[in-house]
TORLUM-189835 format. One record per residue: residue in three letters; z, y, x negated of N, C-alpha, C in turn. Coordinates in pm, whole numbers, plus 50000, padded with zeros to 5 digits. Example, Ala and Ser with C-alpha at 12.3 -4.5 7.8 and 13.67 -1.06 7.14 Angstrom:
<pts>
ala507804943148681507804955048770507804967048680ser507084977548715507144989448633507875000348710
</pts>
This chain:
<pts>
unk686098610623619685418616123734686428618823843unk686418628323916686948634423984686978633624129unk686918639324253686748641624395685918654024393unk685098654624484684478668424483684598667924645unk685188684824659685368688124790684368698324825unk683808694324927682938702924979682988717325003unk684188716225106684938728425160685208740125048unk686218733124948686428741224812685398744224750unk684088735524743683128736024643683918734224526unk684968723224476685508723424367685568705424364unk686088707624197686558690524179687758690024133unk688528678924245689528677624202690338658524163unk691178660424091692018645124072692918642124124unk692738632824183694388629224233695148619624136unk696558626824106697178614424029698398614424088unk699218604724087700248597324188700978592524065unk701988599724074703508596523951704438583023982unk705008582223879705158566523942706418569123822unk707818569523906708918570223842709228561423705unk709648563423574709878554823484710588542223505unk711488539823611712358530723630711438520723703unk710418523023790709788510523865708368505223761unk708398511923672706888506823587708048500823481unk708318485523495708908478923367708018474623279unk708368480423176706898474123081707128460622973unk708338460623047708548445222951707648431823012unk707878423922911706798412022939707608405223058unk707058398823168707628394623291707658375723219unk708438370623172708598359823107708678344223215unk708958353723316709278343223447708918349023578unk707968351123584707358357923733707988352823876unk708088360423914709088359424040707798364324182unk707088372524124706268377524252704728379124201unk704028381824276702498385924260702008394024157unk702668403124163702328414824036703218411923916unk704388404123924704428401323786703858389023697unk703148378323818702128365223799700868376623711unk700408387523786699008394523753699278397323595unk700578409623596700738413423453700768403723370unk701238392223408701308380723257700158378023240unk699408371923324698078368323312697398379323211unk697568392623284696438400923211696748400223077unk698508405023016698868405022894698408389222832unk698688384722899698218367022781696598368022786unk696248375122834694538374622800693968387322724unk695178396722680695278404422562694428416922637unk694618421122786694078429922794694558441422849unk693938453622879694868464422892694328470023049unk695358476823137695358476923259694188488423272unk693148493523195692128497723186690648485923227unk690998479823123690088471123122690098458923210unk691188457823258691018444023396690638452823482unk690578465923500690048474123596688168475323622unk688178481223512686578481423468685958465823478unk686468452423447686448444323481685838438723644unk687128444623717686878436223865685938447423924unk686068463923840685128473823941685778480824071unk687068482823976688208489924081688938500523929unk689618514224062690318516423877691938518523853unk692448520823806693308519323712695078518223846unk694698528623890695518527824013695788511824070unk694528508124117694448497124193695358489224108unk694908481924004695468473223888697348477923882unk697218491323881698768495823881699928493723967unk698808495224100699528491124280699798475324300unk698838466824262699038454924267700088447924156unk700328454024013701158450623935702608453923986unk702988468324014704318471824010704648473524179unk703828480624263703938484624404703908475724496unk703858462424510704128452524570702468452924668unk701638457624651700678456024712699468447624670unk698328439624790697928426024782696518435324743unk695618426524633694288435124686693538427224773unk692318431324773691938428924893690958411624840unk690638409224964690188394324936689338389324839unk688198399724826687078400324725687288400224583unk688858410324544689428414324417690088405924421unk691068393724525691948385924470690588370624449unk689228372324455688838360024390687698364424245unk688158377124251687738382224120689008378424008unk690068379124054691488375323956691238357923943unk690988357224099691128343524036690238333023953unk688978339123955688218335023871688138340123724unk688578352423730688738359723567689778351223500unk690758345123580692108340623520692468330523498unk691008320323569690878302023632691858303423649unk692608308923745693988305023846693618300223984unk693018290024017693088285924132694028281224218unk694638286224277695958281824354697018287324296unk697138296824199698108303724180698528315424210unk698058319124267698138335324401697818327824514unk698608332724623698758330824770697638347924846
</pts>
């Protein structure tokens, strides 16, 4: 699903490129920060950055921004992680 602009009377997508060098897709073995605590979690619970999306009811972006882009989500989504993940006290 798309954006629909009024003005245009059209639908459009936004997608936001994300250089090969900052999306590491290796397994983060020793997490150092927030988004690489998230990615382990999600990978050890065998799931794919689709589906922790559809999950909390955010999409794919979000899951992407908080993994690699150093960004926090917001309060509601960080006690959706933390209950999806029984990590209590392991995100700040």
């Amino acid at each position: 699903a798309g954006h629909y602009c009024y003005k245009h009377k059209a639908t459009f997508h936004l997608e936001k490129s994300i250089p090969i060098g900052v999306f590491n897709q290796a397994y983060p073995e020793k997490p150092q920060t927030f988004g690489e605590t998230l990615r382990k979690a999600r990978i050890d619970a065998g799931l794919r950055v689709k589906e922790l999306a559809q999950e909390l009811g955010v999409d794919e972006m979000s899951v992407i921004n908080w993994e690699i882009k150093g960004m926090k989500p917001a309060k509601l989504n960080m006690v959706k992680l933390r209950d999806r993940f029984n990590c209590i006290g392991c995100w700040k």
